[in-house]
C-alpha positions as CSV (number, residue, x, y, z in Angstrom):
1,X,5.0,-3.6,-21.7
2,X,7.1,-5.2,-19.1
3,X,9.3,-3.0,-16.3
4,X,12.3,-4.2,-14.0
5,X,9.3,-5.2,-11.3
6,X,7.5,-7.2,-13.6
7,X,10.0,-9.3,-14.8
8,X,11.7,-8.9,-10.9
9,X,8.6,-10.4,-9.2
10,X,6.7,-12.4,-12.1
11,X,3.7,-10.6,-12.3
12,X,1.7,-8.9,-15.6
13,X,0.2,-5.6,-14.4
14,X,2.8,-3.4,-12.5
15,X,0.0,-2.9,-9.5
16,X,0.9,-3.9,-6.1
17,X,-2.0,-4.3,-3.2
18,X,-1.1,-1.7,0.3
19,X,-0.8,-3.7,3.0
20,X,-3.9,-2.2,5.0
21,X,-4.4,-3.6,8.3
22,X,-7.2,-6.0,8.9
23,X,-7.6,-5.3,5.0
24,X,-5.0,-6.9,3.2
25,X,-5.8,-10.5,3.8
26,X,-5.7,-13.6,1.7
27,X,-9.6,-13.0,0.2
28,X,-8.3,-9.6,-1.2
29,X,-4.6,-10.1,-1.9
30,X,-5.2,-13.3,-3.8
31,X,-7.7,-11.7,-6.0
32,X,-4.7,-9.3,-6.5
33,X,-2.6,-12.2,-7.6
34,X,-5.0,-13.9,-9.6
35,X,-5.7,-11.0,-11.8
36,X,-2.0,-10.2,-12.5
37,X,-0.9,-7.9,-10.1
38,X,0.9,-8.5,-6.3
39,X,-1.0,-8.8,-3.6
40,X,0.3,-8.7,-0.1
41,X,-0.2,-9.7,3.3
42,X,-0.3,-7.1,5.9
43,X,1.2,-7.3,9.3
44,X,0.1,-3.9,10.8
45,X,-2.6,-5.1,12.4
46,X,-0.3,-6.9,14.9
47,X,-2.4,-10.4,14.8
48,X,0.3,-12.2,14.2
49,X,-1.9,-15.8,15.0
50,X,-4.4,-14.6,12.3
51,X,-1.8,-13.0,9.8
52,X,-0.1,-16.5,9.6
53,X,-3.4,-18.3,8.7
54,X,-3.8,-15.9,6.0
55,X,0.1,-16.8,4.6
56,X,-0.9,-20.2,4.4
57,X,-4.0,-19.6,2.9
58,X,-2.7,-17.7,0.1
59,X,-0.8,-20.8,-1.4
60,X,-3.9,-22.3,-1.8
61,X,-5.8,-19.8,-2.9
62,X,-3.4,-18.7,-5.5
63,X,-0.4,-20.0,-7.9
64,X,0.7,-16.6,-8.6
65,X,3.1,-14.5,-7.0
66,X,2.2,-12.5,-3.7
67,X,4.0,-11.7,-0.4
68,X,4.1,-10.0,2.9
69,X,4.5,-6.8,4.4
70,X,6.3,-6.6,7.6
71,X,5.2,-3.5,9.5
72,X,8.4,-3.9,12.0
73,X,6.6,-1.2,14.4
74,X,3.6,-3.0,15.2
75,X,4.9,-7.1,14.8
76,X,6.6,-8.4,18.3
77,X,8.8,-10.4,17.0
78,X,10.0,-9.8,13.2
79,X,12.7,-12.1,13.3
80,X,10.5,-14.6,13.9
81,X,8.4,-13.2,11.4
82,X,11.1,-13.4,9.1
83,X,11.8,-16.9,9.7
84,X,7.9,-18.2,9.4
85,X,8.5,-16.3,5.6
86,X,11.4,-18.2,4.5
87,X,9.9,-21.4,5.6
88,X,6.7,-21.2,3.6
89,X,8.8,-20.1,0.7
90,X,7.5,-16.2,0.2
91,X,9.5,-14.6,-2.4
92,X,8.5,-10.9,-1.9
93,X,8.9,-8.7,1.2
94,X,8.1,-5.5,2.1
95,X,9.4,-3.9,4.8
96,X,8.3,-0.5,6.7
97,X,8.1,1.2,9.5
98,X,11.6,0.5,11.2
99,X,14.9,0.8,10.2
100,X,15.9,-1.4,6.8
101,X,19.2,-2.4,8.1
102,X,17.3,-4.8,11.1
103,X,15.6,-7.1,8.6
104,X,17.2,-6.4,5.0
105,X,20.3,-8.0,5.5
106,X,18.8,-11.4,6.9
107,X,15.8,-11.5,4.1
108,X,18.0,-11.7,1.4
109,X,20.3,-14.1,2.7
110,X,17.2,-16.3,2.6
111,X,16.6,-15.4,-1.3
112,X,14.1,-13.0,-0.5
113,X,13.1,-9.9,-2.9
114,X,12.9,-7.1,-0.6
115,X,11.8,-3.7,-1.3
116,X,11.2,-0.8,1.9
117,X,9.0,1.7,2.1
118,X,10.2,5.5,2.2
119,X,8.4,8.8,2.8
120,X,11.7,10.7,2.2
121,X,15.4,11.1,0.5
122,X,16.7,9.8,3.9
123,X,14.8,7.2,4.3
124,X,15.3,5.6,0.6
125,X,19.2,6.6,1.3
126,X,19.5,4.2,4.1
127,X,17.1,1.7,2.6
128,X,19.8,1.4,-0.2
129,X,22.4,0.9,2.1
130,X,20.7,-1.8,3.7
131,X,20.6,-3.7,0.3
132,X,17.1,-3.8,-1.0
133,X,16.1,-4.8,-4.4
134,X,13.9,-1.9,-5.0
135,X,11.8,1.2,-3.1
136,X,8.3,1.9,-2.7
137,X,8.4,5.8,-2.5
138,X,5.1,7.0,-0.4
139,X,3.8,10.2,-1.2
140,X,1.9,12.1,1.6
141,X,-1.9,12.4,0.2
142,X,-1.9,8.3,0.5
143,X,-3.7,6.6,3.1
144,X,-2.9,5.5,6.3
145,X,0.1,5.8,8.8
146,X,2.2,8.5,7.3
147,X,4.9,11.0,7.7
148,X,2.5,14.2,8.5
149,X,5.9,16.1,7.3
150,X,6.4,14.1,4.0
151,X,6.3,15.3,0.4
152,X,3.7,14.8,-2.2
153,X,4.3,11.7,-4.9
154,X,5.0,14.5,-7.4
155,X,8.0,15.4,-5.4
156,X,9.1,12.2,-3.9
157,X,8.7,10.1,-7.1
158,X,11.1,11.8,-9.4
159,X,13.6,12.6,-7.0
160,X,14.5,9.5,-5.5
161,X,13.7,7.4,-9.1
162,X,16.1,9.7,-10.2
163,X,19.1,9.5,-7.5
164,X,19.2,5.6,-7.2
165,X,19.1,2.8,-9.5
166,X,16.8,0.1,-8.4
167,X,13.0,0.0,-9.3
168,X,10.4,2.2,-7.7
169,X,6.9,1.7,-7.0
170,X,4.8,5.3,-6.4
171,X,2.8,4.8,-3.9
172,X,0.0,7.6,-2.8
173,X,-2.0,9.2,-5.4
174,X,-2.7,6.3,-7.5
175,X,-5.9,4.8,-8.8
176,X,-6.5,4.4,-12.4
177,X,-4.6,4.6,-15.6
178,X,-4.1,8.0,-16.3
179,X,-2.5,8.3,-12.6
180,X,-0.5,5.0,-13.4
181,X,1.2,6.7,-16.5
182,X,1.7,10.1,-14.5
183,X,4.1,7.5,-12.2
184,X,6.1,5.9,-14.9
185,X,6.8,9.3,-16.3
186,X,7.9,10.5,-13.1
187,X,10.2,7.4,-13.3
188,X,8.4,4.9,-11.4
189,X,7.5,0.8,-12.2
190,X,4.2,-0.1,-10.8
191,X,2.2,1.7,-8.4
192,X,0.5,1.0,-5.1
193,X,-2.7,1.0,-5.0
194,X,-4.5,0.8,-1.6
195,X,-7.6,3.2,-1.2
196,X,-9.0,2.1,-4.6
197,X,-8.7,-1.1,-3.3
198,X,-10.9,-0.8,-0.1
199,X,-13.7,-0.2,-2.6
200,X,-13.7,-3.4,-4.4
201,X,-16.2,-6.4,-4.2
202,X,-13.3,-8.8,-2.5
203,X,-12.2,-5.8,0.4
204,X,-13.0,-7.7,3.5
205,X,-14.3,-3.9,5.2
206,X,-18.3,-3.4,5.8
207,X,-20.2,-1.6,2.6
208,X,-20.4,1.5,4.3
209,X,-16.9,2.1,4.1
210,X,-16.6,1.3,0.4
211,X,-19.7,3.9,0.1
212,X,-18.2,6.6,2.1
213,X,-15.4,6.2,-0.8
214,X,-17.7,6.7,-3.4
215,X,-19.2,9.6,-1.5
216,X,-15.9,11.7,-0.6
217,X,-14.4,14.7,-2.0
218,X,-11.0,14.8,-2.6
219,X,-10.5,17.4,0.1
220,X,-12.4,14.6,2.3
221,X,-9.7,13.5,4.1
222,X,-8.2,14.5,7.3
223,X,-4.5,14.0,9.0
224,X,-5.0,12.7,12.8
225,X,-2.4,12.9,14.8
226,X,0.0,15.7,12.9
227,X,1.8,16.6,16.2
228,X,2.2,12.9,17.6
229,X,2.6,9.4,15.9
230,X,1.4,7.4,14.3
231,X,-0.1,10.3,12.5
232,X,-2.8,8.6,10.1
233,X,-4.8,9.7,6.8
234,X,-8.2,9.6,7.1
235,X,-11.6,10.1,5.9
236,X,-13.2,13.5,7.1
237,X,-16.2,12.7,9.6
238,X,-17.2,14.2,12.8
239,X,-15.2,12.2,14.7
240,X,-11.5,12.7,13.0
241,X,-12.2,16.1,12.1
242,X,-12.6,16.8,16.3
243,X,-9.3,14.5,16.3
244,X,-7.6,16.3,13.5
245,X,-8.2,19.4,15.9
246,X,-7.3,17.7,19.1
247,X,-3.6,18.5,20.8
248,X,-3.8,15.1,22.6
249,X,-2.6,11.9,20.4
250,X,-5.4,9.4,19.3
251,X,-5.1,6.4,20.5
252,X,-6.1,3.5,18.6
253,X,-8.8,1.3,20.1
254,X,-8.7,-2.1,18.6
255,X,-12.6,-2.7,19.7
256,X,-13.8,0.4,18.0
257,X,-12.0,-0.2,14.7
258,X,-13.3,-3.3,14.5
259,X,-17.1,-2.0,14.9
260,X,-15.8,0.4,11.9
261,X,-14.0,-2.1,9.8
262,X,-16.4,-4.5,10.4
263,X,-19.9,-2.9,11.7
264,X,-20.2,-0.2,9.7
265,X,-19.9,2.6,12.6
266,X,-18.0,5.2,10.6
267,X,-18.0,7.3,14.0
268,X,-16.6,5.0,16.2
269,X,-12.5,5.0,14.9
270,X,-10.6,6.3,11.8
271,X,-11.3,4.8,8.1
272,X,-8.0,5.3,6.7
273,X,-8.4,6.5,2.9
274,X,-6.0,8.7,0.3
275,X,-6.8,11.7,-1.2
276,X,-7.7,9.6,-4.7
277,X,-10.9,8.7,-2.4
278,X,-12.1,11.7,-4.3
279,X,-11.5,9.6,-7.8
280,X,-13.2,6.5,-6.7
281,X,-17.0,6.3,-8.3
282,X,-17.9,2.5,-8.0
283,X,-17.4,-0.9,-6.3
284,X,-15.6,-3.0,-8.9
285,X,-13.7,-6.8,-8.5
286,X,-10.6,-6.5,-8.4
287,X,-9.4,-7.5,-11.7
288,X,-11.8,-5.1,-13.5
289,X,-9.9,-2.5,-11.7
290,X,-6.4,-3.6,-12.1
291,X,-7.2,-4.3,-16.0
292,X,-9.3,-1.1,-16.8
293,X,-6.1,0.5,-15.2
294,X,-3.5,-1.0,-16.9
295,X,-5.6,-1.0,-20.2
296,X,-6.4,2.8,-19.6
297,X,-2.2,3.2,-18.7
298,X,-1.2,2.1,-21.9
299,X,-3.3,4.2,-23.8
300,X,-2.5,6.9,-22.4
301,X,1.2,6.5,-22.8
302,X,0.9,5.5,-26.3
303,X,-0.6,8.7,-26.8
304,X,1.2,11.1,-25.0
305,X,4.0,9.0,-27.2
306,X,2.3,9.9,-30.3
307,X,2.0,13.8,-29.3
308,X,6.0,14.0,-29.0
309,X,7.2,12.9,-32.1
């Protein structure tokens, strides 16, 4: 089964990696890669010393395809950014958090694939007008930095797949096959996948992260900072459900996400996470995930294909 992003980008399963920060670095997004899917590079984290190792690292770690997320809020200088992509030959950009028309234009004058990330009709209206290749539509129940005013997938997906005509990835709610085929029948051509993800064997972050996963309800997840930005999802604890309450803005401190990331502490900053945290029972590799779900996908569809003739 191929789609207009799998033969656009070159890759067999229609999964692409989120581009967590600290998270999405070359030790999980080759693994992405390497078992068919796209994994990316994040820039969110703002180490932009560190998040060039990684790009180099990634074309020796894989042969596949892969690229980069530039998060144009937190990088200091995206042009240059831009230019340190096109010179190790990255064929696939992400772009988010800023406005399409300051990076589009110049990435695909360099041959660059481009694709921006919208959490509304507005946003995917000017990302077309900017010139991209294709949209990745993020519902609000995902993880990590959002628009605490957003839509859910179920409404984002199949309105904006249905208004424009380049390929959409559904991003937010997805984590297995039977939530893969729920996207292409909304009218979506891969999914994101980031929360699923955190709990595999290759995720860089500390085991109790990936356990708190496995533990979670799917009402286990807060929004912090609703009222201010960046308002993040996140998983419930003591901590972010005082935040979630709070009418001052939390701040981000770099030294206490690290001790989270890293440490373990899952009191000491925010553990971003989806809802689907809720769906998550067990700490796979990476390809067993990305090929149960595309395996699981296709049955489904085939199926569901059978029950309408």
């Amino acid at each position: 089964m191929q789609t207009r992003i799998t033969e656009m980008l070159g890759i067999e399963i229609p999964i692409i990696q989120a581009p967590m920060g600290w998270i999405a670095r070359s030790s999980l997004a080759s693994a992405v890669s390497n078992a068919g899917g796209l994994g990316i590079i994040e820039t969110s984290s703002g180490d932009m010393d560190a998040i060039k190792i990684e790009i180099l690292a990634m074309r020796e770690l894989t042969g596949k395809p892969w690229g980069v997320n530039i998060a144009q809020h937190f990088v200091r200088d995206p042009q240059a950014l831009v230019d340190f992509v096109a010179e190790n030959e990255v064929g696939f950009v992400t772009t988010s958090a800023g406005d399409p028309a300051v990076l589009v234009p110049r990435l695909k004058e360099l041959g660059v694939t481009v694709f921006h990330v919208v959490p509304t009709m507005r946003g995917a209206q000017k990302a077309i007008d900017a010139g991209v290749d294709g949209l990745v539509v993020e519902g609000i129940e995902g993880g990590g930095f959002k628009n605490a005013d957003g839509a859910s997938s179920l409404v984002l997906v199949p309105e904006i797949a249905s208004r424009f005509d380049v390929p959409v990835v559904a991003a937010g709610g997805f984590v297995d096959g039977r939530s893969m085929a729920a996207a292409f029948a909304m009218g979506a051509e891969a999914v994101q996948m980031g929360t699923r993800m955190v709990a595999s064997i290759e995720s860089p972050v500390h085991a109790n992260w990936k356990q708190a996963l496995i533990d979670a309800k799917e009402s286990d997840t807060v929004v912090v900072n609703r009222h201010h930005r960046p308002a993040m999802r996140t998983l419930r604890t003591e901590l972010t459900g005082r935040l979630e309450a709070d009418d001052e803005p939390a701040i981000l401190n770099i030294d206490d996400m690290m001790k989270l990331y890293f440490g373990g502490d899952m009191e000491v900053g925010v553990a971003m996470a989806g809802q689907v945290a809720g769906r998550v029972r067990s700490i796979e590799p990476v390809e067993s995930i990305l090929r149960d779900a595309w395996d699981d996908c296709r049955a489904v569809l085939r199926e569901l294909g059978s029950r309408a003739e």
